[in-house]
N, C-alpha and C positions, 0 to 999 in steps of 0.2 A: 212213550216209545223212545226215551231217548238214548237207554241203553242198546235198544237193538238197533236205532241209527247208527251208533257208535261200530257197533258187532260189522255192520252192515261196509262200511268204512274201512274197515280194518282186515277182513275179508275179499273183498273187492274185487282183488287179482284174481284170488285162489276160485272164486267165484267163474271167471272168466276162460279161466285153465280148461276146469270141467267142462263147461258148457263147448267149449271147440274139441275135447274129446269126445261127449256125446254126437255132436255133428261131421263126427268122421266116420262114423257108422250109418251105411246108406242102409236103413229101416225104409224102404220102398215098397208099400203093404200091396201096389198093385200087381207088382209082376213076383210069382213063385219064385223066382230065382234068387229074390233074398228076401228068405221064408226065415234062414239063419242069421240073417245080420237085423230082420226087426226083431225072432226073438231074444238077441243077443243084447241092443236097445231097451227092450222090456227087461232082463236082468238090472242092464243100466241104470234103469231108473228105478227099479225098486230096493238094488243096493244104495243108492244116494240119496232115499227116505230110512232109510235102517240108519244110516250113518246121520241123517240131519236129527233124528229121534223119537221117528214113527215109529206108533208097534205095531204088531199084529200085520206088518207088510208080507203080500202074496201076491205071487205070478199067477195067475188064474188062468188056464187055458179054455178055447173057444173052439169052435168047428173053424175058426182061421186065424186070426193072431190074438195075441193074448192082453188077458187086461190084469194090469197092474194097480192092485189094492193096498193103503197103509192107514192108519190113524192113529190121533194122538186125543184120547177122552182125558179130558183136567178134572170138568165137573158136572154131574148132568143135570142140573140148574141154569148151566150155560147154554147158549145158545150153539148150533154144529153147524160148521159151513163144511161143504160138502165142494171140493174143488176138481173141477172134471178141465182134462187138456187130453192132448194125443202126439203120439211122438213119433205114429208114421208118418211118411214125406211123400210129395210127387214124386212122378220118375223127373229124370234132369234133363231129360232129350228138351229140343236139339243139343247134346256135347260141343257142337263146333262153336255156339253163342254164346258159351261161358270165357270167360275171360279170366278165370282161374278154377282148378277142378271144384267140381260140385261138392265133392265129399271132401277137400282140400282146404278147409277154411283160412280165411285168413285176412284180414284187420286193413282199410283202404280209406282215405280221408276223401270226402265228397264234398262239394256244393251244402246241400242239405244232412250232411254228417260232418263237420269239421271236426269232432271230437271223434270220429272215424265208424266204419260202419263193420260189420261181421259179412264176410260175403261167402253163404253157402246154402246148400237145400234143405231147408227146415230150420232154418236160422230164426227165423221169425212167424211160421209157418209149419209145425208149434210149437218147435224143441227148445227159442230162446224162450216164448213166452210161458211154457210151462216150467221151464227151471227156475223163473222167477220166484214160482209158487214157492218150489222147495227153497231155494233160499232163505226167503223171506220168513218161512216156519222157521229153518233152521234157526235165525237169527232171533226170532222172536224167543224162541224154546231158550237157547244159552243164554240170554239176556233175560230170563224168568219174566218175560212181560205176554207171553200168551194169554188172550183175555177171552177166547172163544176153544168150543170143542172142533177138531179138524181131522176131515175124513179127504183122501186121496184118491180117487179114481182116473186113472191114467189109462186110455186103452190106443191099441195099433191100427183099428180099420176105420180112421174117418175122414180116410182118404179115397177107400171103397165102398161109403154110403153107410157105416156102423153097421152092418147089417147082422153082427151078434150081440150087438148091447142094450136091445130089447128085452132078447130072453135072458139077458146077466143080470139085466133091473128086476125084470119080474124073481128070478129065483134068490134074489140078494134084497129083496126089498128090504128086510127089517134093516139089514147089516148098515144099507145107505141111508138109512131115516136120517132127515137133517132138515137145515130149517131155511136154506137156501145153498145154490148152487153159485160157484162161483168162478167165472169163466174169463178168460183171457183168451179171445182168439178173433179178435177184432182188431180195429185201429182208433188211435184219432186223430183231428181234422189238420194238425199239424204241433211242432213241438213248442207252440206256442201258446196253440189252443186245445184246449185240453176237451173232450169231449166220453161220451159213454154214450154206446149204441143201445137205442132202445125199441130198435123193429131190424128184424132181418128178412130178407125175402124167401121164398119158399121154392121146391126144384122140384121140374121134371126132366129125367134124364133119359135117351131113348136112342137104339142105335138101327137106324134101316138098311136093307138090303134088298136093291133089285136088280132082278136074274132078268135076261133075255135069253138067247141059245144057250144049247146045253154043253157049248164048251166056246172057248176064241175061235172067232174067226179072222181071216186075212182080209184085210180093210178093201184092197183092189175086189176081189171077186165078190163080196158080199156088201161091200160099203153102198148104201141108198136103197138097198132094199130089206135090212134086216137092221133091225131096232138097237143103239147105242147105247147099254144103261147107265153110261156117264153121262149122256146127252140129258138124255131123260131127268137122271138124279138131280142134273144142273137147273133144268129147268120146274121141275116140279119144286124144289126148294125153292126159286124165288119166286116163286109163286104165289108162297107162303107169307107174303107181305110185298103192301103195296107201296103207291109211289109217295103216302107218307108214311112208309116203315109202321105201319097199322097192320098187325098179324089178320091174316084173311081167316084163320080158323074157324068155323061157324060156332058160336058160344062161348070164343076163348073170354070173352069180356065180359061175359054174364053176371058174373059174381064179384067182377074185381069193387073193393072197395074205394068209394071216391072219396078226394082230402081235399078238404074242404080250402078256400081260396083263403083266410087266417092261418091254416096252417100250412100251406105254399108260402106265404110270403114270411114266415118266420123261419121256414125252412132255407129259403132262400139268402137270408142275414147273413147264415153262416159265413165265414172269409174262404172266398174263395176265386182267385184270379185263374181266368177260362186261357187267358195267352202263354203263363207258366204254366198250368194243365196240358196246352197245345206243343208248347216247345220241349216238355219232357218226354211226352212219348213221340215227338217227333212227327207230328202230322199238321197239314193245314188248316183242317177244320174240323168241329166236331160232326156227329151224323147221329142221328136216333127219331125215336116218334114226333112226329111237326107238333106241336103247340105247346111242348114239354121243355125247362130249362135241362141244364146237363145235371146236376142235384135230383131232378125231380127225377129225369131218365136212368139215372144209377137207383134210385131207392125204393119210388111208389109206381115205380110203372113195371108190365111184366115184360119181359122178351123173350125171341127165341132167338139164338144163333149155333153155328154148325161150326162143333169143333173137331173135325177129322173129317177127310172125306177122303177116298182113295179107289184105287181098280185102275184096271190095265197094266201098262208097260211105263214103267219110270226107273228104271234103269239107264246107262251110261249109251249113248248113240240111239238108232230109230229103228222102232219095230212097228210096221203095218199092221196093226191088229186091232179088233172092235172085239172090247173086252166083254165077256161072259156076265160078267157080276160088277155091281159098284156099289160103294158103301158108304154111310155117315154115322156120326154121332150127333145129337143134336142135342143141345140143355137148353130148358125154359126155366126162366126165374118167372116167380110166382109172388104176389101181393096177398095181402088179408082175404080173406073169402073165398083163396083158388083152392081148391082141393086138387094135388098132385094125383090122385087117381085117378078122378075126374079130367085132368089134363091131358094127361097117359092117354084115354081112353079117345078123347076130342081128335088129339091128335091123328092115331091109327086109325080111327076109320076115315078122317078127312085126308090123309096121304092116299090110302087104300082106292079112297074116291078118286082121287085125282090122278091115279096111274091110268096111260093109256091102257089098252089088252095086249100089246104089243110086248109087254113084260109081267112079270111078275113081283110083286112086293110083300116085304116080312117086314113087320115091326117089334122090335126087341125090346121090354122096359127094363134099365138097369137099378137107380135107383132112385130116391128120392125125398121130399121131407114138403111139411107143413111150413107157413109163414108164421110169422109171431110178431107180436107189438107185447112187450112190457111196461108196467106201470111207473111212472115217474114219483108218484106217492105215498111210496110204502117206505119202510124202515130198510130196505135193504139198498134202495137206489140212494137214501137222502144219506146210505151210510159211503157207498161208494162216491157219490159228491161231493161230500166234506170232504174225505182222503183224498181226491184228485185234488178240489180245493188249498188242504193242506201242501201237499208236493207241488206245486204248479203256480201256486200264491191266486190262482184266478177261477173261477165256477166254472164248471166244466159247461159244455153246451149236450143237451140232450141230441141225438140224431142217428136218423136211423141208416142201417147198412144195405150194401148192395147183395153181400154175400149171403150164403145158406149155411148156417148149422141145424141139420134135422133135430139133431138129439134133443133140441132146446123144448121143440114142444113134444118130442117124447118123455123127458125126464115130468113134463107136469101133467101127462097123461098118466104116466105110471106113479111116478113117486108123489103127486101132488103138490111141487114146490118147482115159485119161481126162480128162474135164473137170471144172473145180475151179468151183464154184460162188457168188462172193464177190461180193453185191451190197448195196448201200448206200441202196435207199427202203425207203420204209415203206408197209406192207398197206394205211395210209388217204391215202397219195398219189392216189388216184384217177386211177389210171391205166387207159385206155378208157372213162374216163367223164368228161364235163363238169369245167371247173375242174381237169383234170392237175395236179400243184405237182409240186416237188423241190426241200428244206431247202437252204439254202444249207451247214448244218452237215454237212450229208450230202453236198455234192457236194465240201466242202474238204476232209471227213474221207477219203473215197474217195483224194480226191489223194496225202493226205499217208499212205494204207495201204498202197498198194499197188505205190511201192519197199520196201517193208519183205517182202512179199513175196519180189519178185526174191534180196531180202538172202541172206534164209532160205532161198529154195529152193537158190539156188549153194550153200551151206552145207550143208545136206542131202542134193542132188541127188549 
């Protein structure tokens, strides 16, 4: 690979250019209102696999945003990696807590980036980490050292749960046949240590709503004898866990799978300072389930927490009023064994139960995915560890994630292969929240990892 190092070097800038004009296009898959600027993103990127030396690239429309198809077949002796990323973004709200526009990229020397960081929405979250990809082909292909077949799957909704890339898989099956999947959209455990995640957690996502009267009332005249559904909402959430942050759900814990105390204390090795954890996000202490370290509460335990909650009057000075309706969202991360439908289900009727009569309650599922643990000894991870190894001079540490990628065990539901896990930010990139970055170090390291890969796996494979 040492020509496309070279390529990789020489390129660099021009590299860097692109990547902050794709990040000025706010592709925001959740809100309709830029329905045009992700499919405009999805041209983006499927012109920028035409030009790196994909063929056969297509815009593939969906009943909501589109998925971006290319490949480059050398030899079919060769083994095919199959590279899946996403190029839609959060929304950026709150706008006030950015400290430069979202969609306004732009280059800021940190503490933990001295070599400077990218700070925008989807910098790293997926639009640095999939440009990687293309790079990285590109530079293999001009430097004639592609040693694998490479299929590109890019799509825009998996920031709303993928919820058309089932039926893309099933009607494209032949087209995706490959012999492993190859994903960037993880982190590791710092840019020192080099890591690949080998378990991610599994999601239920669910939004409630309960109604008291059938319109507002004015707090004097009706306040203490008609039922408050913030009060309620307030109180029936925490309910929901007690005073050691142990979810009350009847059966949530049924299935979860338990990790054995060997592999706690090897999970636990990893480096990782709890007072730098504390002081970056700015709090005194940590809080989660009692007998659990902070490692084990991010990866093998599940949770629920409530991200939106709202109703009434929150507007500018004071309005008397006992609001009508009040609302949440609530995501549960999920461990080996949980089945998200089965969560779904736990859940609604255990809220259901716990409403007084005093209101009414709906439960909404939005959407959701299976957990997954991959195997650390197959030829696809021992190929992705030598390449970290390579780049990094040092073994990567196995370990698993907090987050959820559903698609992971949908793609080995449907296409029957596993996916290799190898992504390049970091846990305090703030990604889905205000101020996104992605290291500059991290998105050149990515580049120059992951021909090393391909290397290793034709060599293995």
């Amino acid at each position: 690979m040492k020509n496309t190092q070279a390529y990789i070097l020489q390129h660099k800038n021009r590299f860097l250019e692109e990547l902050l004009d794709m990040l000025r296009i706010p592709s925001i898959s959740a809100d309709p209102a830029y329905k045009g600027d992700v499919a405009r993103t999805a041209e983006f990127v499927a012109e920028k696999l035409r030009s790196a030396g994909a063929d056969l690239v297509e815009v593939f429309p969906t009943a909501g945003h589109p998925i971006v198809y290319g490949e480059k077949l050398i030899d079919p002796a060769k083994p095919t990696v199959l590279v899946y990323g996403h190029y839609d973004v959060q929304p950026a709200d709150p706008l006030d807590l950015w400290t430069s526009g979202p969609f306004e990229p732009v280059i800021k020397k940190t503490e933990l980036h001295p070599d400077g960081a990218i700070y925008a929405r989807g910098s790293c979250d997926d639009k640095g980490q999939v440009y990687m990809h293309i790079k990285a082909f590109e530079a293999m292909l001009a430097a004639a050292e592609l040693p694998c077949n490479v299929k590109f799957m890019i799509e825009g909704e998996e920031e709303v749960g993928s919820v058309n890339l089932g039926s893309f898989l099933k009607e494209h099956r032949a087209r995706l046949d490959c012999d492993v999947i190859l994903i960037s959209d993880t982190s590791i455990i710092d840019n020192q240590t080099p890591s690949i995640t080998v378990g991610l957690r599994g999601l239920s996502y669910v939004e409630v709503e309960v109604t008291a009267a059938n319109r507002d009332l004015h707090s004097g005249v009706y306040g203490g004898a008609v039922a408050n559904p913030i009060n309620i909402l307030s109180k029936m959430i925490a309910s929901m866990q007690d005073e050691n942050n142990h979810i009350t759900i009847p059966g949530f814990y049924d299935n979860v799978l338990v990790v054995n105390s060997a592999e706690r204390k090897a999970m636990n090795e990893a480096p990782f300072n709890e007072k730098h954890y504390m002081d970056d996000l700015g709090i005194a202490s940590v809080h989660g389930e009692a007998g659990y370290t902070t490692l084990e509460r991010t990866s093998i335990r599940p949770t629920l927490d409530v991200n939106g909650i709202w109703g009434g009057y929150i507007g500018e000075g004071a309005k008397t009023v006992l609001p009508s309706k009040a609302f949440a969202k609530i995501s549960m991360r999920l461990v080996p064994n949980q089945d998200p439908d089965q969560i779904t289900d736990l859940f609604s009727r255990h809220f259901k139960a716990i409403a007084p009569p005093s209101v009414r309650v709906e439960v909404r599922a939005h959407h959701g995915g299976l957990p997954v643990v991959t195997p650390t000894d197959t030829p696809e991870y021992q190929a992705a560890a030598k390449a970290m190894e390579q780049a990094f001079g040092k073994a990567p540490i196995p370990q698993r994630g907090g987050g959820s990628i559903p698609i992971v065990a949908l793609f080995e539901s449907i296409l029957g292969v596993k996916s290799v896990l190898m992504g390049f930010g970091l846990d305090s990139d703030n990604i889905h929240s205000p101020n996104e970055h992605y290291g500059l170090f991290n998105f050149y390291k990515g580049i120059e990892t992951i021909p090393y890969f391909y290397q290793y796996y034709a060599e293995l494979k």
